[in-house]
Phi, psi and omega in degrees: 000321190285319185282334169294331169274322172263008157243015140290314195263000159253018152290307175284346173306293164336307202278307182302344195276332179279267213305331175291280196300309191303327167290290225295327187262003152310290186298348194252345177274343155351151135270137186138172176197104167334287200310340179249003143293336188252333201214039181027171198253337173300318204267016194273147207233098172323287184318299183321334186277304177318298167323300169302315159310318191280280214282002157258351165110348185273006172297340195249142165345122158313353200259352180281298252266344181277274212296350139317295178301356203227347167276303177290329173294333147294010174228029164075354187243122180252029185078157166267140150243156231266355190252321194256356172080001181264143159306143185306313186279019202233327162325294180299275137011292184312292174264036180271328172301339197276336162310296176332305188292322216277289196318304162319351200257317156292323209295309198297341162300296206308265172024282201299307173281317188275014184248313158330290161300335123352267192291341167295326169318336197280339202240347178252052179286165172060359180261168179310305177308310190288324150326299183294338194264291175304319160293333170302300206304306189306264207330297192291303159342289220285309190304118119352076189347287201303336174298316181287329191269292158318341168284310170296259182011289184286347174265318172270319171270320193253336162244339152286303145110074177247316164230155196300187151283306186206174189059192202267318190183135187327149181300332189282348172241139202254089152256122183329101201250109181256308202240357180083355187261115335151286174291341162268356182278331222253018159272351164336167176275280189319313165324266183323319189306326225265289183282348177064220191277015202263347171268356176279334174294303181329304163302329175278330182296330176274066163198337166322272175328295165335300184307330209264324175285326171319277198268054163241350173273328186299305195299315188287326194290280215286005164281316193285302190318332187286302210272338200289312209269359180257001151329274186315340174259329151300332184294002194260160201283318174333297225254345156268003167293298172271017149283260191349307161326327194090357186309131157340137155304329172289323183292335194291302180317280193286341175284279227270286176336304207294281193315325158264323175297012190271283185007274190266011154304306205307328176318301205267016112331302169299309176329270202335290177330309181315298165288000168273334158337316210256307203275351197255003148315302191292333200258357168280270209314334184272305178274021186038041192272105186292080180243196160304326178298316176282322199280348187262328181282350180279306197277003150308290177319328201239016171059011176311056197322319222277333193284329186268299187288319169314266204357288160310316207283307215275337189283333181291328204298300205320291174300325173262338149311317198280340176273330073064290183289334175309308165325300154339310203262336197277316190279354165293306187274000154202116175278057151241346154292346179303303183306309152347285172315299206268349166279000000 
């Protein structure tokens, strides 16, 4: 177990250690130079200009300016960013809740619907149901974020006028922000007495859409993976055994099936979260949700290096823990993957 854990975290070193130098040499092949963005170009002053290079670090050889950057990142500093003068992790932290919510919120749509839709195609194959559920999941694949999001947008919001456009929650309500999650700050005892549930619809009604756009490629993945894996698991001799038995179609499904056939939902279950993070930059940017996603395409736009590199490293870091933990859960829900796992 101790060598199965130190060649998992020298993976994950490795993989950030990659994903770090690739951000770091990406950004800088961008066009622009940050330093006549930050200290504008009618007004530029060669000394001013210089001062400001050397002092943001861009004065120097990339490869000093990498191992200079990867010395405070082994000391905990992902770095300032040069346009609000706050720390990246101080940044980061602020708006990770609205990410947050926002993911859980898809996730918990996709989920909720696409393990379902899985089996019912799976116990219908070839039928009008399994045609039909797997082609909406191809289709919600297929569809373009921004597009789709613009579509709930012109439908729901501007011509039914049913959910909002853009943001968390009306301007009118000021909530005590304990945990940064919208729906669980506007459930307070002190919230309800004053304002009762009504910042609680708001924040939901402002999440509706996001979510529904967020988590319809998660909802398509993990519906077609649901249905390919509990396929392979009606075919196996167990589940015509306890068919035989006379055992209930429910028991057979959820007893004896479900539990191997979870194995790689959960894999993709796992992805999927992971990658929304990744998938929720298009969809913050449509919906102007001040989340990571929006704070990373703004500091793209403004060349901000230290925000754009923090950014990338915790999201990846963010991504390569979670699959990193799908191991984990794969020797809970099946020890006989273990040995497997551990050589």
């Amino acid at each position: 177990m101790i060598v199965f854990f130190a060649k998992k975290m020298l993976e994950v070193i490795l993989t950030l250690l990659g994903i770090t130098f690739v951000c770091f040499l990406l950004i800088r092949l961008v066009p622009g130079d940050p330093v006549l963005l930050l200290i504008g170009e009618r007004n530029m002053d060669p000394v001013a200009y210089a001062e400001a290079k050397q002092k943001m670090g861009l004065d120097k050889p990339i490869p000093v300016q990498f191992a200079n950057y990867l010395g405070q990142v082994v000391k905990g500093d992902l770095g300032t960013s040069v346009i609000s003068k706050n720390t990246v992790w101080s940044e980061f932290i602020e708006r990770f809740p609205a990410t947050l919510e926002l993911s859980l919120v898809a996730m918990t749509f996709a989920t909720l619907l696409a393990i379902p839709f899985g089996i019912i195609a799976a116990l219908r194959k070839n039928s009008f149901f399994d045609y039909f559920l797997m082609g909406t999941s191809l289709t919600g694949y297929s569809m373009p974020i921004f597009w789709w999001g613009l579509v709930l947008i012109l439908f729901f919001s501007v011509h039914l006028g049913w959910t909002p456009v853009s943001g968390r929650i009306s301007i009118e309500y000021d909530l005590p922000l304990r945990t940064g999650l919208y729906l669980v700050d506007s459930l307070q005892s002190e919230v309800r007495q004053s304002e009762g549930l009504l910042p609680f619809w708001s924040a939901l009604k402002h999440l509706l859409l996001p979510s529904i756009v967020l988590g319809t490629v998660p909802l398509a993945v993990i519906a077609r993976m649901t249905r390919s894996s509990f396929l392979e698991v009606l075919g196996e001799d167990y589940i015509r055994t306890a068919r035989a038995k006379g055992l209930s179609e429910f028991r057979v499904v959820l007893i004896h099936a479900f539990r191997n056939a979870l194995i790689p939902v959960v894999t993709t279950l796992a992805l999927c979260f992971g990658s929304l993070i990744t998938g929720a930059i298009l969809t913050e940017t449509i919906f102007s949700w001040p989340g990571i996603g929006k704070w990373i395409i703004t500091s793209i736009s403004a060349r901000d290096y230290p925000v754009i590199q923090g950014g990338v490293l915790i999201i990846a870091g963010v991504i390569v823990l979670t699959n990193t933990l799908v191991d984990l859960i794969y020797i809970y829900l099946n020890p006989r993957m273990k040995n497997a796992l551990l050589k």
